[in-house]
Z-matrix of the N, CA and C atoms (Angstrom, degrees):
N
C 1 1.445
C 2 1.527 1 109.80
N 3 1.670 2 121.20 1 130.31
C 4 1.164 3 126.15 2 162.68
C 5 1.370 4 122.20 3 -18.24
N 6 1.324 5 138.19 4 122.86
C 7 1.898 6 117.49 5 152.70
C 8 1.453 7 108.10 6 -108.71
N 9 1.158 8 117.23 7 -1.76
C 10 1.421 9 123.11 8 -161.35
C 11 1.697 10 104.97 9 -80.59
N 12 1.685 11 134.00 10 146.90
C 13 1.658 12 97.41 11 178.53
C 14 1.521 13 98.48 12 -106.85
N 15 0.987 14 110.73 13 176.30
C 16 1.563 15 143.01 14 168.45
C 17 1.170 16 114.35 15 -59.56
N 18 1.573 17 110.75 16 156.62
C 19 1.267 18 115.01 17 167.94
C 20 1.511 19 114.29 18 -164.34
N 21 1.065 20 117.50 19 130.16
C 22 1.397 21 103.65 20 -171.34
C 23 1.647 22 111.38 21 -88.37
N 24 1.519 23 103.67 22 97.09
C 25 1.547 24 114.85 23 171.43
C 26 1.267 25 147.41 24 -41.37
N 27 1.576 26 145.21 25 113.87
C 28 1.082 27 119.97 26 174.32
C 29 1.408 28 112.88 27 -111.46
N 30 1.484 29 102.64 28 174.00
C 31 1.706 30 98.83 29 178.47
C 32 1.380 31 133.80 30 -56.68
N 33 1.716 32 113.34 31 2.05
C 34 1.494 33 130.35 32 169.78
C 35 1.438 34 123.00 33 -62.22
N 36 1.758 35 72.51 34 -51.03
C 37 2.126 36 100.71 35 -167.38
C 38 1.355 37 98.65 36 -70.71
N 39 1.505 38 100.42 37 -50.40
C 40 2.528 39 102.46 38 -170.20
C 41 1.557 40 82.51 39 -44.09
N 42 1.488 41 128.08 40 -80.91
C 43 1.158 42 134.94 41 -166.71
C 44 1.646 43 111.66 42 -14.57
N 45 1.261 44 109.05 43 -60.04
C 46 1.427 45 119.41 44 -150.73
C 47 1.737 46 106.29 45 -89.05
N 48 1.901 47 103.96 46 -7.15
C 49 1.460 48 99.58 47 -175.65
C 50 1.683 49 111.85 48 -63.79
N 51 1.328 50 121.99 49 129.32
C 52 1.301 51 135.00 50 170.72
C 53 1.642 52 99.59 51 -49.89
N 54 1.610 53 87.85 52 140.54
C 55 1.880 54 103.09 53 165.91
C 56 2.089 55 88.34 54 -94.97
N 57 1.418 56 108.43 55 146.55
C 58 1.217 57 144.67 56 136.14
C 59 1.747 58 152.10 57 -115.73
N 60 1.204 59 108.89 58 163.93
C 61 1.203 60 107.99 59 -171.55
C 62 1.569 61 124.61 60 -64.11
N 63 1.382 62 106.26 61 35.16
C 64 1.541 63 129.80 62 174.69
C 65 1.487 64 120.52 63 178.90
N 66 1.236 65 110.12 64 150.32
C 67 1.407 66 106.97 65 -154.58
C 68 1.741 67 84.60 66 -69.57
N 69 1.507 68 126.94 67 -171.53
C 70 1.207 69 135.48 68 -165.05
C 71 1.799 70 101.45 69 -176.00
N 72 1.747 71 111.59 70 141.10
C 73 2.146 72 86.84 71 143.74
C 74 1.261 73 93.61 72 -148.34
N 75 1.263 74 104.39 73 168.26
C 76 1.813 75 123.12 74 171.05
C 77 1.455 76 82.92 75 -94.71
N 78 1.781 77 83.20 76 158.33
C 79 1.479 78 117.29 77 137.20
C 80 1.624 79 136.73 78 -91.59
N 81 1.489 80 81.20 79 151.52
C 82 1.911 81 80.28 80 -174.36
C 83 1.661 82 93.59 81 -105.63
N 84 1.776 83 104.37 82 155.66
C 85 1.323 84 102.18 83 -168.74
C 86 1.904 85 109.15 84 -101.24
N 87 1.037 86 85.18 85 12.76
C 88 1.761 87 92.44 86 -168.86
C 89 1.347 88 109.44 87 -107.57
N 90 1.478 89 130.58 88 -1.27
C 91 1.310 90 146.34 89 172.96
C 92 1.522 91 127.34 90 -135.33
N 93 1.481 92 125.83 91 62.58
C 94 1.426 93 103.21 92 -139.13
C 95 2.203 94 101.86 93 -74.70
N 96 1.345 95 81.78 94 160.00
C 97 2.017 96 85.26 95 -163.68
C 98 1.556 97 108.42 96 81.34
N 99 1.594 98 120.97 97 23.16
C 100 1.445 99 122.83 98 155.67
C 101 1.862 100 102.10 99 -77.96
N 102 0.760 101 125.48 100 150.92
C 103 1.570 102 136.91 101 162.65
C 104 1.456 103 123.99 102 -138.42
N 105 1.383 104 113.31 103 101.57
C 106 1.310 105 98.11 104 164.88
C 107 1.389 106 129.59 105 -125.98
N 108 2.008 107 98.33 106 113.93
C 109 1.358 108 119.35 107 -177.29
C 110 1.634 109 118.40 108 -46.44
N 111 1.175 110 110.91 109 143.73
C 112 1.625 111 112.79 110 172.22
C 113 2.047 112 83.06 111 -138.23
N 114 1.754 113 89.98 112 124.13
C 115 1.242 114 115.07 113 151.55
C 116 1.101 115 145.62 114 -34.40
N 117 1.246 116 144.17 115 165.30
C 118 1.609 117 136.66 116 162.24
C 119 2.029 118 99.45 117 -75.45
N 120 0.791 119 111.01 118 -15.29
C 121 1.730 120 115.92 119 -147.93
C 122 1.802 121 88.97 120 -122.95
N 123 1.187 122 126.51 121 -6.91
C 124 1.624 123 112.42 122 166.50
C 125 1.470 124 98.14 123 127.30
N 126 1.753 125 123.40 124 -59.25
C 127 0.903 126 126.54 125 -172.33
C 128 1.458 127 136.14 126 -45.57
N 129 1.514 128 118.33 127 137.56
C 130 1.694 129 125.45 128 -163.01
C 131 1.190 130 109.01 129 -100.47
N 132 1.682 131 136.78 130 136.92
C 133 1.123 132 132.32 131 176.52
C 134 1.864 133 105.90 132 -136.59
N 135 1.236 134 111.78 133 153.67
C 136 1.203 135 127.73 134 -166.93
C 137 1.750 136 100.77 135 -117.73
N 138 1.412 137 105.10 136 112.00
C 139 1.745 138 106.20 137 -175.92
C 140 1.336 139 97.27 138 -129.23
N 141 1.563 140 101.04 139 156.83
C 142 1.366 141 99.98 140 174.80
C 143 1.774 142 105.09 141 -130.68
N 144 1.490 143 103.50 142 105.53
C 145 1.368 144 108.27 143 178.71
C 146 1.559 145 126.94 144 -82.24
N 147 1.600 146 111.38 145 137.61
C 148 1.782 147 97.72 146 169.95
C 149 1.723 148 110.38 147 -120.61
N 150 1.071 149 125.68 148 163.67
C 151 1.512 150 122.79 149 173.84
C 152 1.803 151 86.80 150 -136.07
N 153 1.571 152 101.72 151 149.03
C 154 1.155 153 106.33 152 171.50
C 155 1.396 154 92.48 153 -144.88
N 156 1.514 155 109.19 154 102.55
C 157 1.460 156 116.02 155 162.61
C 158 1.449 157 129.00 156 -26.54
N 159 1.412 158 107.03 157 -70.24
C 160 1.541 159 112.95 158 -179.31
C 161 2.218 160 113.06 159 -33.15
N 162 1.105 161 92.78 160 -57.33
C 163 1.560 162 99.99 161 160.03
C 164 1.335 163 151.60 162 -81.05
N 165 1.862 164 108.17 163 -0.50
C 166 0.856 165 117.58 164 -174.39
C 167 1.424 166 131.57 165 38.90
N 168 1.482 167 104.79 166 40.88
C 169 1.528 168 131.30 167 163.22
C 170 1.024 169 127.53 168 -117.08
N 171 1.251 170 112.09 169 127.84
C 172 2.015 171 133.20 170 160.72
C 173 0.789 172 141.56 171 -102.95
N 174 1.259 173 149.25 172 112.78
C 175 1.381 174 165.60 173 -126.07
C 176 1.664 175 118.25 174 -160.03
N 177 1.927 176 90.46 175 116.25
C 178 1.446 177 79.91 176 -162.66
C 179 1.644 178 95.00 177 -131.59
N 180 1.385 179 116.47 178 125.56
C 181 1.716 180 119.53 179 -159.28
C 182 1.650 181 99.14 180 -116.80
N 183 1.184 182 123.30 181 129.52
C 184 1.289 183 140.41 182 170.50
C 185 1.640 184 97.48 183 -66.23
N 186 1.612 185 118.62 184 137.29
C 187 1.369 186 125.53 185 168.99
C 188 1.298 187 126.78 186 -127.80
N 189 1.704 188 103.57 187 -11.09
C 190 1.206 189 126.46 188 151.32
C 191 1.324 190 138.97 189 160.52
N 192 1.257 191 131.24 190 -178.68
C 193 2.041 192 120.14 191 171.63
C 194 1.355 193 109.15 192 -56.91
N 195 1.250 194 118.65 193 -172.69
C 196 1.323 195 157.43 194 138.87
C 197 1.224 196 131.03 195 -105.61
N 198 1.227 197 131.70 196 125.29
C 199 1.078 198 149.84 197 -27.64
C 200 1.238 199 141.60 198 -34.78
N 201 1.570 200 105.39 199 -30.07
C 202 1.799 201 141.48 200 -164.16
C 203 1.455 202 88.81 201 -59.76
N 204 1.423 203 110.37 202 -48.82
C 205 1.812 204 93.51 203 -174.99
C 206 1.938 205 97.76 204 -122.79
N 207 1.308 206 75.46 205 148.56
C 208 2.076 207 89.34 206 179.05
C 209 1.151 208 101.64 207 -70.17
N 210 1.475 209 116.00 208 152.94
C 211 1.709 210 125.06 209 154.97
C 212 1.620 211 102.12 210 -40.91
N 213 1.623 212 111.26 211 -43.89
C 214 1.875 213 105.88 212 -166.41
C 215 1.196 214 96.97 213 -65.65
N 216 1.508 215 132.74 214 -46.03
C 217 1.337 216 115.21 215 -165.87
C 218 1.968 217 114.71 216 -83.09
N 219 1.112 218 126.68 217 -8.90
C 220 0.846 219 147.89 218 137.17
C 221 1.438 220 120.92 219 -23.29
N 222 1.431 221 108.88 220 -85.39
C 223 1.814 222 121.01 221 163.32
C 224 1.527 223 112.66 222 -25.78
N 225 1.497 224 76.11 223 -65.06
C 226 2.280 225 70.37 224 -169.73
C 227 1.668 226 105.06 225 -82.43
N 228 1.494 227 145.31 226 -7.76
C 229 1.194 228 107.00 227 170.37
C 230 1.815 229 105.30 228 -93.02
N 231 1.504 230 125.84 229 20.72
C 232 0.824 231 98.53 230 150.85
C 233 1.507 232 124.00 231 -105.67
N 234 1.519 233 117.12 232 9.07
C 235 0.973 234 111.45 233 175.72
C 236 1.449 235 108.35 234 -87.46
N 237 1.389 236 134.57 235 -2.77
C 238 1.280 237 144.38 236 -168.64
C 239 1.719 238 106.06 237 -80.84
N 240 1.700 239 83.06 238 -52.69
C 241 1.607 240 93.94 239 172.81
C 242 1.410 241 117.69 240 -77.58
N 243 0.949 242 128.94 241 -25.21
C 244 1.684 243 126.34 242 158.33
C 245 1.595 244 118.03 243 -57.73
N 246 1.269 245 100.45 244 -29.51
C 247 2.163 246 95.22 245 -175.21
C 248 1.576 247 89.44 246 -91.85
N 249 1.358 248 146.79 247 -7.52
C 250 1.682 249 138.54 248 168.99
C 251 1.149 250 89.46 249 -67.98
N 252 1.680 251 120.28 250 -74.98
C 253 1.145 252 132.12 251 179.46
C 254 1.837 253 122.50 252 -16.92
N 255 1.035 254 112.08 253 -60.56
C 256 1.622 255 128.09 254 163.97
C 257 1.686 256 101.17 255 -57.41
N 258 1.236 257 105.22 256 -75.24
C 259 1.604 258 95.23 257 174.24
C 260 1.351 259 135.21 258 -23.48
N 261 1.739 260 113.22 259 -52.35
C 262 1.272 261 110.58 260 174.03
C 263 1.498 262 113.69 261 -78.82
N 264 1.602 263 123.45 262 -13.23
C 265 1.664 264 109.05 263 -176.44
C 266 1.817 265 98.86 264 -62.59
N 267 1.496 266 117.94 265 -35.08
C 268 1.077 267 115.70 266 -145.20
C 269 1.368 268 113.93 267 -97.49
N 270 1.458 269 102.82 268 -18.32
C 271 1.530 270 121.20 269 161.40
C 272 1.500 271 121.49 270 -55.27
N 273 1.535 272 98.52 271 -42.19
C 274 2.045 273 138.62 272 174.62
C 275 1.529 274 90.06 273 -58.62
N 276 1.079 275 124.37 274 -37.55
C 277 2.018 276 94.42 275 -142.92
C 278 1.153 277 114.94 276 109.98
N 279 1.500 278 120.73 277 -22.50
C 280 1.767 279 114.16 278 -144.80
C 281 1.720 280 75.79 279 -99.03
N 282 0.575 281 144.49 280 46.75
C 283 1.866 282 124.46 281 171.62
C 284 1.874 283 98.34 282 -93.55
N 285 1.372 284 118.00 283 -29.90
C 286 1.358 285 100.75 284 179.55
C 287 1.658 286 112.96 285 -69.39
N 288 0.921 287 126.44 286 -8.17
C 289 1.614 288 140.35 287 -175.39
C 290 1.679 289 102.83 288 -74.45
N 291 1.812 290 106.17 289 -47.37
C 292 1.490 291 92.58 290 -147.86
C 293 1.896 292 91.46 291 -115.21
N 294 0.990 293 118.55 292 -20.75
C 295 1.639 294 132.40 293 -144.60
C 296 1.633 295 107.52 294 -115.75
């Protein structure tokens, strides 16, 4: 479970997140399973992570850079990839697991 909090990001703040001496990401609070990685070297990345308890699996998919793609465009392709995502549990069988 998360402990870290949220925040709902804009393209000011990604901008302004400090690089450190280890990679790191926040969360955004307007997408939950948005991630955005900051590098050892400066660079921003936009991931979209899932955990599914029942299987004790995590899965964590790059969706794109920073700057190259906005937090907005960001939001919705991971919400794009989250409703496939649903699609295939339910296509699977697995909908009694998650739904």
């Amino acid at each position: 479970m998360e402990t870290q909090s949220r925040q709902k990001y804009t393209e000011a703040m990604i901008k302004r997140l400090p690089k450190k001496n280890q990679k790191y990401y926040v969360l955004d609070s307007e997408v939950i399973g948005l991630r955005i990685y900051v590098q050892i070297s400066g660079e921003k990345s936009f991931y979209l992570q899932r955990y599914l308890k029942e299987f004790k699996y995590s899965n964590k998919t790059k969706i794109g850079d920073f700057p190259e793609m906005s937090i907005r465009a960001a939001r919705k392709i991971f919400v794009k990839k989250f409703i496939f995502f649903l699609k295939f549990l339910l296509n699977n069988n697995y909908h009694h697991y998650y739904l």
